[in-house]
KOLSEVEX-884645 format. One record per atom (N, C-alpha, C): residue number from 1; atom name; residue in three letters; x, y, z. Coordinates in steps of 0.02 Angstrom, whole numbers, padded with zeros to 5 digits. Example, Ala and Ser with C-alpha at 12.3 -4.5 7.8 and 13.67 -1.06 7.14 Angstrom:
- seq,atom,type,x,y,z
- 1,N,ALA,00660,-00284,00390
- 1,CA,ALA,00615,-00225,00390
- 1,C,ALA,00660,-00165,00390
- 2,N,SER,00642,-00112,00354
- 2,CA,SER,00684,-00053,00357
- 2,C,SER,00645,00002,00394
END
This chain:
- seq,atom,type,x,y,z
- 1,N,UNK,06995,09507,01939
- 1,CA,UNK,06940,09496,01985
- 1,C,UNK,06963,09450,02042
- 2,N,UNK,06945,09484,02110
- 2,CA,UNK,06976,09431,02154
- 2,C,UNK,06901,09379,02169
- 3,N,UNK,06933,09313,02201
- 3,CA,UNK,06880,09293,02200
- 3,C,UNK,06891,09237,02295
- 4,N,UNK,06853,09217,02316
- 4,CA,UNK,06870,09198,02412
- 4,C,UNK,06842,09138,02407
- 5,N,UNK,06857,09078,02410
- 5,CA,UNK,06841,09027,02432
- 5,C,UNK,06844,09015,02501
- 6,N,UNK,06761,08973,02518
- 6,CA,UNK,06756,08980,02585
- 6,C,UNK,06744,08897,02608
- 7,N,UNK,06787,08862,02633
- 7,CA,UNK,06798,08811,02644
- 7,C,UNK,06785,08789,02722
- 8,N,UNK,06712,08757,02737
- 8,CA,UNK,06690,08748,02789
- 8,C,UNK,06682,08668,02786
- 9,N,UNK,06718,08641,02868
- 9,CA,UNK,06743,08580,02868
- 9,C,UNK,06684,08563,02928
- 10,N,UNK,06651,08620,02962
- 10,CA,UNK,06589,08590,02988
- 10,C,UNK,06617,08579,03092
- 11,N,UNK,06591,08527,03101
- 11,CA,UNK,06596,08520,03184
- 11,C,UNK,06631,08454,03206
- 12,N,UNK,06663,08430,03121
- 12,CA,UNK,06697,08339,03156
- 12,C,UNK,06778,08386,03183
- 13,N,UNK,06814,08329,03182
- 13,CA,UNK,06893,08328,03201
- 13,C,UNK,06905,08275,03156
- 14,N,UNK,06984,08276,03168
- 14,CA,UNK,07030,08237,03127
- 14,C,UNK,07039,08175,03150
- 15,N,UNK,07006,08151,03183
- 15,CA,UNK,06984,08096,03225
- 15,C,UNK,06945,08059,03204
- 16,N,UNK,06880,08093,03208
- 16,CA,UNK,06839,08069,03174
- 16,C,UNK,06825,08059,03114
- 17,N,UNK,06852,08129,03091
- 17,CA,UNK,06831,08149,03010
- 17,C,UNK,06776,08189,03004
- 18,N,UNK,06776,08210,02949
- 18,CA,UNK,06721,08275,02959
- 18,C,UNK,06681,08259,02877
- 19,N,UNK,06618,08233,02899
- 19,CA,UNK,06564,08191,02862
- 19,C,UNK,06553,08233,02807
- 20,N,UNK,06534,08292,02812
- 20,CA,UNK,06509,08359,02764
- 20,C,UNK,06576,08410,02775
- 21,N,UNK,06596,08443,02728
- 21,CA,UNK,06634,08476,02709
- 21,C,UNK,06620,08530,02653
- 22,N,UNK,06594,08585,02667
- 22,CA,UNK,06560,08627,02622
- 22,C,UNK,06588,08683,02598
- 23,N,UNK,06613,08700,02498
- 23,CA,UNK,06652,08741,02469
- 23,C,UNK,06611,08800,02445
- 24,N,UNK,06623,08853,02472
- 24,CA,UNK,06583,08889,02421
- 24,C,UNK,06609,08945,02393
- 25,N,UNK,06629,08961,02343
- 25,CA,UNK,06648,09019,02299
- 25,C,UNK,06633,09072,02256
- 26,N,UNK,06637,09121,02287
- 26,CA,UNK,06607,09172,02273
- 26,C,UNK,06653,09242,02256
- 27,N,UNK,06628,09285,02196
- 27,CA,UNK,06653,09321,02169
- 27,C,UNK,06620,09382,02162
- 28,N,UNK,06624,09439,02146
- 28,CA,UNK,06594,09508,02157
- 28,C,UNK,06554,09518,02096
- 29,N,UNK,06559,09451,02026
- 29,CA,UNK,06494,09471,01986
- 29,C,UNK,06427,09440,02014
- 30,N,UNK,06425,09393,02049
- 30,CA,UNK,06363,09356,02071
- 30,C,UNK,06359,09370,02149
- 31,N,UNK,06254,09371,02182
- 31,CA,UNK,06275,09390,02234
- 31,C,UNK,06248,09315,02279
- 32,N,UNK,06261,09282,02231
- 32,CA,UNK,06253,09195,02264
- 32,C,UNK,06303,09144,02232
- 33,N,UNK,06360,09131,02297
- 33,CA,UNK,06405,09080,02286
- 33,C,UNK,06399,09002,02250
- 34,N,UNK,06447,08982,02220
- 34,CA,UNK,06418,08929,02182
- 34,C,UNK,06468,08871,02264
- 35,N,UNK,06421,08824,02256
- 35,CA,UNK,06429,08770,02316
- 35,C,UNK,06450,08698,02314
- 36,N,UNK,06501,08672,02327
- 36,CA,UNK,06509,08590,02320
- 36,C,UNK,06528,08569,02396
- 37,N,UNK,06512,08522,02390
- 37,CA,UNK,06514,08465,02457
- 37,C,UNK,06562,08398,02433
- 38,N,UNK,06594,08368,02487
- 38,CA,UNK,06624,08322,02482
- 38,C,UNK,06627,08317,02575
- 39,N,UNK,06693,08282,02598
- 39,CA,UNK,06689,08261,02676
- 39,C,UNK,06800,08262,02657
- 40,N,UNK,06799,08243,02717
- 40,CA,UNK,06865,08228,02737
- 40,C,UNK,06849,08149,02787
- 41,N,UNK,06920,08104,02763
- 41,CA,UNK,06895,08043,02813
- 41,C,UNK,06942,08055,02883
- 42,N,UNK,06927,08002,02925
- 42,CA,UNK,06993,08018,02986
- 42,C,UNK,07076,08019,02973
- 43,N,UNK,07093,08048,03013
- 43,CA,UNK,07188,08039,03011
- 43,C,UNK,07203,08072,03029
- 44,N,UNK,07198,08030,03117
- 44,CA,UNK,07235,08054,03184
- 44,C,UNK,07307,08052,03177
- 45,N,UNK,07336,07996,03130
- 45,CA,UNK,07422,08016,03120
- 45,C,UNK,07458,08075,03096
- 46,N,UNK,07401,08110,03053
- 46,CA,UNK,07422,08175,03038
- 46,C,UNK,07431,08208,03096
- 47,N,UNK,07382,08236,03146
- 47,CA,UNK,07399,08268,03212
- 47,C,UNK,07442,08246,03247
- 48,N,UNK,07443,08164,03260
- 48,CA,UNK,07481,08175,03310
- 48,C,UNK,07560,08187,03275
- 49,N,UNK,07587,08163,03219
- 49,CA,UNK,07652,08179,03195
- 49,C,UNK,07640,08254,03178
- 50,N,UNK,07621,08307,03192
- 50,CA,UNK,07612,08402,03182
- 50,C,UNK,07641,08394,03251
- 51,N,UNK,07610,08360,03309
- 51,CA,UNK,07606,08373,03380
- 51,C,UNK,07690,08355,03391
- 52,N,UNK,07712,08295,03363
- 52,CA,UNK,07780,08276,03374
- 52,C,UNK,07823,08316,03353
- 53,N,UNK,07803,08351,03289
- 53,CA,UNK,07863,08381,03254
- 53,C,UNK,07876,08459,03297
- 54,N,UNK,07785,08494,03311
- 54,CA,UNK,07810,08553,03342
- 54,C,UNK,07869,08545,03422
- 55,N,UNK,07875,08476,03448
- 55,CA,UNK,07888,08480,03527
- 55,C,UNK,07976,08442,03497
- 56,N,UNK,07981,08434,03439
- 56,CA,UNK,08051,08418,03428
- 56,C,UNK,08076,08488,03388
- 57,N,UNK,08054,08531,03361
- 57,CA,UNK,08048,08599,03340
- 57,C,UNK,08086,08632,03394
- 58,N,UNK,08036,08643,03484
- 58,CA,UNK,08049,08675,03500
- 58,C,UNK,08110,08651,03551
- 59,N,UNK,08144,08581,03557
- 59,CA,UNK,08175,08576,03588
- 59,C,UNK,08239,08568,03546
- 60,N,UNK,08239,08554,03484
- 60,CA,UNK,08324,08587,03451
- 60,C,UNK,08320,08650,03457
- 61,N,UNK,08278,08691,03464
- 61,CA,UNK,08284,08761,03473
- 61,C,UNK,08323,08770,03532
- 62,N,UNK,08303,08744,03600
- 62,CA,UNK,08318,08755,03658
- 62,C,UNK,08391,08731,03640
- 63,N,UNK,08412,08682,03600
- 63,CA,UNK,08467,08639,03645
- 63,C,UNK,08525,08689,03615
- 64,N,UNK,08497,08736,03532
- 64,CA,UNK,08548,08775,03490
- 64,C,UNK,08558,08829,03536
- 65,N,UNK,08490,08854,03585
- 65,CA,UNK,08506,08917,03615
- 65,C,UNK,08578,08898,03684
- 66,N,UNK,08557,08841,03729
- 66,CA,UNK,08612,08807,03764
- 66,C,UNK,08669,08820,03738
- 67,N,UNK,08680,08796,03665
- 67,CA,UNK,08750,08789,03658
- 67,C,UNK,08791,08854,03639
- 68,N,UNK,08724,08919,03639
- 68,CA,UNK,08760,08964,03616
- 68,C,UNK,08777,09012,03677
- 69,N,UNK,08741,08986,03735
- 69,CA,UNK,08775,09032,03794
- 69,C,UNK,08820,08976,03823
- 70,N,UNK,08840,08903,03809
- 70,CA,UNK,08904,08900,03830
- 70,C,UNK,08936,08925,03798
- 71,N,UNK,08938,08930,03722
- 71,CA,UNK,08987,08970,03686
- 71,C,UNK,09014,09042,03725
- 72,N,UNK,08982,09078,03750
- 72,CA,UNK,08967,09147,03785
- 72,C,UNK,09001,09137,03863
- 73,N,UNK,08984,09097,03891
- 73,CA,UNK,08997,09069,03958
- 73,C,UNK,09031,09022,03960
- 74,N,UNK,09088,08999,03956
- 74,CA,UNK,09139,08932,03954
- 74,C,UNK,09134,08882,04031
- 75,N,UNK,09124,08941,04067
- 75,CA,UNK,09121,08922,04142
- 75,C,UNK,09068,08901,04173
- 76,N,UNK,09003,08890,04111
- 76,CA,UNK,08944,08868,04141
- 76,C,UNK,08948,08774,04155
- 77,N,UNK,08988,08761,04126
- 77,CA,UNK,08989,08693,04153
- 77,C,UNK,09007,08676,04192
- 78,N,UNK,09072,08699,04222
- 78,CA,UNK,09090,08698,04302
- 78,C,UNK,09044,08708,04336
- 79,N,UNK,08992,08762,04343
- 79,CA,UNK,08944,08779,04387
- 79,C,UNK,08885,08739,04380
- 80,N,UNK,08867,08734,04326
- 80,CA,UNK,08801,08668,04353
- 80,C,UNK,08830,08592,04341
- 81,N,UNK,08873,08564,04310
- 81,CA,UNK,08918,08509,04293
- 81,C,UNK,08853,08485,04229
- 82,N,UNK,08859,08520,04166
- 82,CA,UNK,08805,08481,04126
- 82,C,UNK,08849,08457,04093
- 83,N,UNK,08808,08391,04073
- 83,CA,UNK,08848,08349,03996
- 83,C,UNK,08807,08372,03952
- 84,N,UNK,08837,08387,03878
- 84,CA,UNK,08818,08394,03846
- 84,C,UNK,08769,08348,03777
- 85,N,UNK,08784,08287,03822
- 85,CA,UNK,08755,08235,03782
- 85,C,UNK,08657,08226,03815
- 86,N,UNK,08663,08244,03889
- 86,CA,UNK,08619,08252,03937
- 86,C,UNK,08548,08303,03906
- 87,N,UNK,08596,08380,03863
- 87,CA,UNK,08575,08435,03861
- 87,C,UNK,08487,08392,03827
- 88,N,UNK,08479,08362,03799
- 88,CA,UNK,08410,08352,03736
- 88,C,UNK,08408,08287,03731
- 89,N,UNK,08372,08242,03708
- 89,CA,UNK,08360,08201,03672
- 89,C,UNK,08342,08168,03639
- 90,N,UNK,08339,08234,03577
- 90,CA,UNK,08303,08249,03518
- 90,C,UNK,08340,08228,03457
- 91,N,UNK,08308,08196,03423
- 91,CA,UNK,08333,08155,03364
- 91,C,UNK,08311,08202,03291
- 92,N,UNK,08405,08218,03273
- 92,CA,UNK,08380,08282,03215
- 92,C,UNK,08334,08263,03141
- 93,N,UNK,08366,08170,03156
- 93,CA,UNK,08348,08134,03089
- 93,C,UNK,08286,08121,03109
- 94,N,UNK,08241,08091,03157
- 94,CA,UNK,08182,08093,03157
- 94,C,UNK,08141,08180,03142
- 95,N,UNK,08162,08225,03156
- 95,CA,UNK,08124,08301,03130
- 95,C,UNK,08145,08317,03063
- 96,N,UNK,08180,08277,03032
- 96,CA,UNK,08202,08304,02959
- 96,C,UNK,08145,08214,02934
- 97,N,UNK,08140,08175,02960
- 97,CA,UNK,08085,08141,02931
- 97,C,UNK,08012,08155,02925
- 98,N,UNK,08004,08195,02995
- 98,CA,UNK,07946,08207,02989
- 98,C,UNK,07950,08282,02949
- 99,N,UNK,07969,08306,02951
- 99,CA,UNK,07968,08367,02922
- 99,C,UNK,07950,08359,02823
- 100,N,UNK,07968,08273,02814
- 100,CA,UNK,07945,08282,02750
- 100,C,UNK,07881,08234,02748
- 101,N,UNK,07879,08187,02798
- 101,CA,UNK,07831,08159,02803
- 101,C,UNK,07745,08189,02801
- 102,N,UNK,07757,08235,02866
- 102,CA,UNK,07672,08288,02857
- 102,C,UNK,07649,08321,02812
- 103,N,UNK,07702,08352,02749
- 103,CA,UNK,07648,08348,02698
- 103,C,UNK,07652,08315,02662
- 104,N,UNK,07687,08265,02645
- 104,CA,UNK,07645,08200,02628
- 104,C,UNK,07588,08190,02648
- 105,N,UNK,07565,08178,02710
- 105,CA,UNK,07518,08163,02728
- 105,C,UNK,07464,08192,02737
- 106,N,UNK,07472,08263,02718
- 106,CA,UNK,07414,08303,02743
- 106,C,UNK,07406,08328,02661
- 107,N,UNK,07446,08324,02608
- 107,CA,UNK,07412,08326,02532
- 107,C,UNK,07373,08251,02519
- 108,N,UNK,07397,08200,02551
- 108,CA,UNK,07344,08137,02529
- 108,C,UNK,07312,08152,02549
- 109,N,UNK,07277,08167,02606
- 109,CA,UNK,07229,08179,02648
- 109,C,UNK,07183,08238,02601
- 110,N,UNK,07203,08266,02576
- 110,CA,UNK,07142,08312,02533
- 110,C,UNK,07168,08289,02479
- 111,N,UNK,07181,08245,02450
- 111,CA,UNK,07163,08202,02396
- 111,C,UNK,07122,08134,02406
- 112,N,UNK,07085,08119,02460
- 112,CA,UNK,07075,08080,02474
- 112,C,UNK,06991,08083,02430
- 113,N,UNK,06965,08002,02409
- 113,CA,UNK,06900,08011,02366
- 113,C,UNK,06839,08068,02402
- 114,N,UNK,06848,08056,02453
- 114,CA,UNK,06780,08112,02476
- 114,C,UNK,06784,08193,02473
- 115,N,UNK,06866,08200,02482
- 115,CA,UNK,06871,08268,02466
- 115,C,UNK,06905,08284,02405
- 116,N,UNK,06915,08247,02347
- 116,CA,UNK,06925,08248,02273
- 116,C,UNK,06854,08295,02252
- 117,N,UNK,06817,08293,02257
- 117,CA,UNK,06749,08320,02201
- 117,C,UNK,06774,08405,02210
- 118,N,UNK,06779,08420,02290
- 118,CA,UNK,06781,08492,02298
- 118,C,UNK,06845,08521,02270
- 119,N,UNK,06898,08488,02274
- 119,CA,UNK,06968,08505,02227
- 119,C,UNK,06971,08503,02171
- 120,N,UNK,06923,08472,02117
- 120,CA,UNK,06910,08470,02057
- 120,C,UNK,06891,08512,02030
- 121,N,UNK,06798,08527,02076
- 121,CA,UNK,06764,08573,02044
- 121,C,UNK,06786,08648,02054
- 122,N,UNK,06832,08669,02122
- 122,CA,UNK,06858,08698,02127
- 122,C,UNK,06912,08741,02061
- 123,N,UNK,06952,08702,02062
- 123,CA,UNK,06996,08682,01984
- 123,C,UNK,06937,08733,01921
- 124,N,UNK,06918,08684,01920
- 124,CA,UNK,06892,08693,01865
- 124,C,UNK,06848,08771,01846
- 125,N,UNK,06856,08819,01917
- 125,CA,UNK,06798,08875,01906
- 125,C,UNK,06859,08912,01904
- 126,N,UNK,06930,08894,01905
- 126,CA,UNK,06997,08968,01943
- 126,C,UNK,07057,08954,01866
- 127,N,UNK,07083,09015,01877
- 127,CA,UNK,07122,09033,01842
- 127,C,UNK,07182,09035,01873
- 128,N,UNK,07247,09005,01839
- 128,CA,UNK,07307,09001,01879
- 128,C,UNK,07333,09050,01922
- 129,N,UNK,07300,09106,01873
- 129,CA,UNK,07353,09153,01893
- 129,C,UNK,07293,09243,01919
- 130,N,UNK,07237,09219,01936
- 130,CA,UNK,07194,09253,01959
- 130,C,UNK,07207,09270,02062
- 131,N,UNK,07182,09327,02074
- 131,CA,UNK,07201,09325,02150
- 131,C,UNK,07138,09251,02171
- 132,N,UNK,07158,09259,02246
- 132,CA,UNK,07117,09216,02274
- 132,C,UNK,07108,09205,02334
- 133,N,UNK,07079,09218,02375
- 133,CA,UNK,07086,09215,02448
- 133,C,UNK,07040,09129,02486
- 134,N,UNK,07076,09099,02520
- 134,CA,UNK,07067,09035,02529
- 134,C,UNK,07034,09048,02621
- 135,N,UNK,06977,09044,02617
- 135,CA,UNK,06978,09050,02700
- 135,C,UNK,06943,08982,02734
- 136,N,UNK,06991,08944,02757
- 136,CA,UNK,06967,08898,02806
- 136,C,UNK,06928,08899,02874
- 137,N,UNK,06883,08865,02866
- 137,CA,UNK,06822,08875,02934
- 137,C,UNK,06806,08802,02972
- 138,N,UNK,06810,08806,03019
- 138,CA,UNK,06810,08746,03078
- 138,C,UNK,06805,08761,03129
- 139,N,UNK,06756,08715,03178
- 139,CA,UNK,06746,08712,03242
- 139,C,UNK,06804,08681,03282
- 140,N,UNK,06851,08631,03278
- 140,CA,UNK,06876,08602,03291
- 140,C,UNK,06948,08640,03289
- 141,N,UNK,06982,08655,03364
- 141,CA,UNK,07057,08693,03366
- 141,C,UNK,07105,08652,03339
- 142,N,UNK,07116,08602,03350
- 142,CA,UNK,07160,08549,03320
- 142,C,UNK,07182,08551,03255
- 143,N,UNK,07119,08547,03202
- 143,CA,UNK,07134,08543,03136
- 143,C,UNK,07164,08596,03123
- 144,N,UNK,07127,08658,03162
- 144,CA,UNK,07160,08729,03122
- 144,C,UNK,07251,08749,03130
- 145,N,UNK,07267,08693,03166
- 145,CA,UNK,07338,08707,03204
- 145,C,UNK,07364,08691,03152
- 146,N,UNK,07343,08631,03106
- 146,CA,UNK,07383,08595,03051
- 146,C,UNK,07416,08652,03004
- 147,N,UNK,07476,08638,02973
- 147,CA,UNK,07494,08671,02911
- 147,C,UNK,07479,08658,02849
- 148,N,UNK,07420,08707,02858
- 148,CA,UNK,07373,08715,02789
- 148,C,UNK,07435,08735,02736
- 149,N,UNK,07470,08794,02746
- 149,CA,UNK,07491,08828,02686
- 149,C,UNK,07539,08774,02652
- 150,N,UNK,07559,08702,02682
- 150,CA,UNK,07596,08665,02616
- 150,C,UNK,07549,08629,02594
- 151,N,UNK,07477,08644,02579
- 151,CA,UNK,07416,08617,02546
- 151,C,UNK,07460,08647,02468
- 152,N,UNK,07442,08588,02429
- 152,CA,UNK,07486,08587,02327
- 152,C,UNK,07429,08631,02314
- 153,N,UNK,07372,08623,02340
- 153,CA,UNK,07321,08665,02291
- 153,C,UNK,07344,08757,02334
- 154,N,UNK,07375,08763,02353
- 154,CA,UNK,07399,08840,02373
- 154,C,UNK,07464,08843,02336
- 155,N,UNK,07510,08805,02304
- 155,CA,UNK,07552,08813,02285
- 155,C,UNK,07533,08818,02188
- 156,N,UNK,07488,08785,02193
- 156,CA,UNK,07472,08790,02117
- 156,C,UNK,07437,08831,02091
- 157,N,UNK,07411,08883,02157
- 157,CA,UNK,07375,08939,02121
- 157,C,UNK,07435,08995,02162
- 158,N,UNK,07477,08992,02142
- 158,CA,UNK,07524,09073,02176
- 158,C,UNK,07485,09144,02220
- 159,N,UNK,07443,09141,02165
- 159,CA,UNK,07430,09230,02195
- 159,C,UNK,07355,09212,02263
- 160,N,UNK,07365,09143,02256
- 160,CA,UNK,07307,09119,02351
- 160,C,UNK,07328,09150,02372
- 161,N,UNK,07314,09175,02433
- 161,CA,UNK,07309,09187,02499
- 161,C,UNK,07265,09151,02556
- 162,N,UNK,07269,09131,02608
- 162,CA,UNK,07252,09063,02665
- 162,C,UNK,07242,09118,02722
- 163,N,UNK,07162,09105,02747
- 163,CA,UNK,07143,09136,02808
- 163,C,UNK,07100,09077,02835
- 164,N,UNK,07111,09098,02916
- 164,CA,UNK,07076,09028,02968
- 164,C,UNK,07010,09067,02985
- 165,N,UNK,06971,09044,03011
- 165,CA,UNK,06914,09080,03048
- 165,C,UNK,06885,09031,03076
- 166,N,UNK,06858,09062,03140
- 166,CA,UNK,06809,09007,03189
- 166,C,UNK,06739,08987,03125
- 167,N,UNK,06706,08949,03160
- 167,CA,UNK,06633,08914,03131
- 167,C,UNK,06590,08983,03132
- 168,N,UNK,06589,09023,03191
- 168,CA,UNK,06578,09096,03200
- 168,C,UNK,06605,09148,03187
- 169,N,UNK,06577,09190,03114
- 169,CA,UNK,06649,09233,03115
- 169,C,UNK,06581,09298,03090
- 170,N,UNK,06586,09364,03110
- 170,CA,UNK,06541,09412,03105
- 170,C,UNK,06559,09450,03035
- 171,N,UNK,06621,09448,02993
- 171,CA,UNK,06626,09493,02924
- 171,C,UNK,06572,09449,02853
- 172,N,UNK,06526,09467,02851
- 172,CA,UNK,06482,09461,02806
- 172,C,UNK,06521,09438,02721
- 173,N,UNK,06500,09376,02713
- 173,CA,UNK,06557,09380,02633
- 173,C,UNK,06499,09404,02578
- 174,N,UNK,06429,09437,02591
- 174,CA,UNK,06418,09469,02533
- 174,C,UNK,06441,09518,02508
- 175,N,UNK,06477,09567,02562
- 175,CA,UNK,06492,09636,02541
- 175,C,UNK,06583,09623,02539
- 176,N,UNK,06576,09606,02473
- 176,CA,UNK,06631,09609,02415
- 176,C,UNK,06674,09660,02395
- 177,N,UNK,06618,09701,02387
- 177,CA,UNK,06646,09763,02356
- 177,C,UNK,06677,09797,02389
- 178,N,UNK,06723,09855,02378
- 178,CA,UNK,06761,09894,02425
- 178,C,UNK,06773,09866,02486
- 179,N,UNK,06791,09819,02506
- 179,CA,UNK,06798,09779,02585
- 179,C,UNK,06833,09830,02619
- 180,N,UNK,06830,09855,02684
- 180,CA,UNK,06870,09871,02721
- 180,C,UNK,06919,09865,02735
- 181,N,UNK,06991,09900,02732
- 181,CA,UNK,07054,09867,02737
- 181,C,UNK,07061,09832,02796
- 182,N,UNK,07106,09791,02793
- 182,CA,UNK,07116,09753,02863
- 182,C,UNK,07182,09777,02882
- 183,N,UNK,07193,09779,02959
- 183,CA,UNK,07273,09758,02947
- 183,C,UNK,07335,09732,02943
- 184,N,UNK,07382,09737,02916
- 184,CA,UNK,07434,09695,02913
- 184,C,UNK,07477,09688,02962
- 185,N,UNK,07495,09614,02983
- 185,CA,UNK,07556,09606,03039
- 185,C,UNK,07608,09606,03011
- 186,N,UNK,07665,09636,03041
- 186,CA,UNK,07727,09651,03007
- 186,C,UNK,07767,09643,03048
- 187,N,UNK,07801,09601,03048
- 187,CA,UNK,07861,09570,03089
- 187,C,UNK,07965,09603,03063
- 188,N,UNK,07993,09651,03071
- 188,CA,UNK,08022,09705,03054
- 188,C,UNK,08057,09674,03087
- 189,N,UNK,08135,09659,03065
- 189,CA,UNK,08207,09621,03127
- 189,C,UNK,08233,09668,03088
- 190,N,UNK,08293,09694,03135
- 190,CA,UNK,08354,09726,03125
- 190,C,UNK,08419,09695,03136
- 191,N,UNK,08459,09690,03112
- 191,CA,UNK,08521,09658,03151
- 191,C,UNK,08544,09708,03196
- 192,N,UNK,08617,09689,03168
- 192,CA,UNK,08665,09731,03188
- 192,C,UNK,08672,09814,03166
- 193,N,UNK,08657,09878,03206
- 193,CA,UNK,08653,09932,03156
- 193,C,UNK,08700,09974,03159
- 194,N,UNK,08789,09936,03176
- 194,CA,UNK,08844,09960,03177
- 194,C,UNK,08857,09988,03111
- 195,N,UNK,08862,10039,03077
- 195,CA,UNK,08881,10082,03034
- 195,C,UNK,08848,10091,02974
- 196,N,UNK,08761,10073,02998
- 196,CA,UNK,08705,10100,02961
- 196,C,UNK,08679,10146,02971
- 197,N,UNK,08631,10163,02951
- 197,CA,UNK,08590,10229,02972
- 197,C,UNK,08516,10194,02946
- 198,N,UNK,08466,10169,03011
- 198,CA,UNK,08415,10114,02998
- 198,C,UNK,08356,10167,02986
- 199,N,UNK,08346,10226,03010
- 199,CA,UNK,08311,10274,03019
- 199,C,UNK,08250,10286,02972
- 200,N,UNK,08303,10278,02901
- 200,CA,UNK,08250,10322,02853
- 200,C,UNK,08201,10214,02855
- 201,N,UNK,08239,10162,02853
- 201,CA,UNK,08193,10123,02856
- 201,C,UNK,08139,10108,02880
- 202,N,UNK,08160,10126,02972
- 202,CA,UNK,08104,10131,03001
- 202,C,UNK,08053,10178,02987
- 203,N,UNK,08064,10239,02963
- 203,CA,UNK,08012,10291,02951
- 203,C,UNK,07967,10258,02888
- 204,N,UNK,07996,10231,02858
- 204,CA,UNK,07944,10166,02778
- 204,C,UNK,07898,10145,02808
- 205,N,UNK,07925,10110,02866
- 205,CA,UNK,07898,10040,02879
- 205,C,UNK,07844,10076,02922
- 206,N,UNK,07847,10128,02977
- 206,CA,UNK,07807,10153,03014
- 206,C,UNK,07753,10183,02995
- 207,N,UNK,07747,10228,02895
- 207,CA,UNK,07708,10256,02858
- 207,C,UNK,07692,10220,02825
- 208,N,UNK,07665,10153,02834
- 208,CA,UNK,07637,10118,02795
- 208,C,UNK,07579,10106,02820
- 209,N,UNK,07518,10107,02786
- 209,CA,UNK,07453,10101,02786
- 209,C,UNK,07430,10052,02827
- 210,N,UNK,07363,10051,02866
- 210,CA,UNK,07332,09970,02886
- 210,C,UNK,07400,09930,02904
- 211,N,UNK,07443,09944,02931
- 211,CA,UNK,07499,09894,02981
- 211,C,UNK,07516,09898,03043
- 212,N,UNK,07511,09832,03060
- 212,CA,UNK,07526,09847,03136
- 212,C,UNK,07597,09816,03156
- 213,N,UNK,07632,09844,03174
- 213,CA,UNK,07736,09848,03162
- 213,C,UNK,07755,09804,03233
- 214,N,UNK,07775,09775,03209
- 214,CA,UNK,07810,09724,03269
- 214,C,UNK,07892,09749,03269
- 215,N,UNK,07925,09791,03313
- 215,CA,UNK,07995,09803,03277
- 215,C,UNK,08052,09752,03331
- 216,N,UNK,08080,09724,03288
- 216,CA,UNK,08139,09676,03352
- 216,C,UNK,08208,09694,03323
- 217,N,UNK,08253,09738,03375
- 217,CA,UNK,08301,09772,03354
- 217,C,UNK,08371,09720,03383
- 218,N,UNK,08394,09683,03326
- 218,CA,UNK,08451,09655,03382
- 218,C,UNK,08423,09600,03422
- 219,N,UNK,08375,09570,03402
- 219,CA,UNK,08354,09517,03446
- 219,C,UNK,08396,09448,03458
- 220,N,UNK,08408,09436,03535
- 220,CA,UNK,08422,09354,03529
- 220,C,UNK,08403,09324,03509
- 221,N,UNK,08402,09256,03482
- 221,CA,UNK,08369,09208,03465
- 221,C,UNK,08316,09172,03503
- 222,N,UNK,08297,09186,03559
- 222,CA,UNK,08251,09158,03604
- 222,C,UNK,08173,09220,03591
- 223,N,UNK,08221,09274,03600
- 223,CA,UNK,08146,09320,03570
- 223,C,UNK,08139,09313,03501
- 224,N,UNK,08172,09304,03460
- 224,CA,UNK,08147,09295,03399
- 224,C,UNK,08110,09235,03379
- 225,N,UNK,08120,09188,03413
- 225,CA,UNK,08081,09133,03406
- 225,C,UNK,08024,09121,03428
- 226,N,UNK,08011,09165,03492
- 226,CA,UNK,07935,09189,03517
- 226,C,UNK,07898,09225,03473
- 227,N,UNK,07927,09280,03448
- 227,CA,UNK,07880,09332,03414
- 227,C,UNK,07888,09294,03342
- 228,N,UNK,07907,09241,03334
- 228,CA,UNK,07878,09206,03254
- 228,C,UNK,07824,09154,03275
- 229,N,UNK,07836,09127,03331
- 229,CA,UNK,07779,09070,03363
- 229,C,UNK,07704,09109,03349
END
């Protein structure tokens, strides 16, 4: 039995904190969700270290793509005279700190006493190893930017699944049953297809149901890093 937890954080921010925080879970034998409340408190350090880590993210990106068209171009330094010390000045050990730091901080943060009751009682209605669909709801763009999916309570139930939705969202969660398929994004890289034959793959990937095929054949690293953004 699958079952959708619907996790509504209401109209605060991470700033403020968000006073009411409302769980409700619901399954296809009952046609009324069972409901707990708790809150989240503030912790603007969480955002702004997400905010730091994505803008040091994207500038070792830049500085790896640099070094790979001097690799390509030897003669680009003669022509603009760059130092290579100039190229960034991005600190790898500060993004490998924060990189373990934010979830730290964003699992205390939903362990925190106000939002303990809803992780408990939560707990206590699920089965380890039951499906589960986790859909987060908020007014607030900020929070939703955060990386939910290294939330422990998604790692401790495996077969979750994590969906965002505005405060406004029009798919009705009474009708359970037979849901409409949705479809799937599918992000498809190819390398190199020197002395393959990719064909019969692509024809898989193209006859597959409810998907919508993103195909990147041979991509640089600059498009590939867009179409994962």
């Amino acid at each position: 039995m699958s079952r959708l937890a619907v996790m509504n954080l209401g109209k605060g921010d991470i700033d403020r904190g968000f006073s009411l925080v409302t769980a409700q879970l619901w399954d296809s034998s009952a046609s009324i969700p069972m409901q707990f409340v708790g809150g989240l408190p503030p912790l603007p350090e969480l955002a702004s270290a997400y905010c730091r880590w994505q803008r040091l993210y994207e500038e070792l990106y830049a500085h790896l793509n640099w070094r790979q068209i001097r690799s390509l171009v030897p003669d680009i330094d003669a022509e603009f005279e760059v130092d290579d010390d100039d190229v960034t000045n991005v600190s790898a050990e500060e993004f490998q700190t924060l990189s373990q730091t934010i979830p730290q901080l964003l699992n205390e943060w939903l362990n925190s006493p106000e939002f303990r009751p809803i992780d408990q009682r939560l707990r206590s209605q699920l089965r380890l190893d039951e499906p589960l669909q986790v859909m987060l709801v908020a007014e607030a763009e900020g929070v939703m930017r955060l990386p939910w999916s290294l939330w422990q309570f998604l790692s401790d139930y495996p077969q979750s699944e994590l969906t965002l939705a505005p405060l406004e969202y029009a798919r009705s969660l009474k009708s359970m049953t037979g849901p409409k398929p949705e479809k799937v994004r599918i992000l498809a890289i190819f390398g190199s297809a020197s002395g393959l034959d990719l064909e019969d793959d692509l024809r898989i990937l193209q006859a597959l149901p409810h998907a919508e095929l993103t195909l990147l054949l041979e991509p640089i690293p600059q498009e590939l890093t867009e179409k994962l953004w």
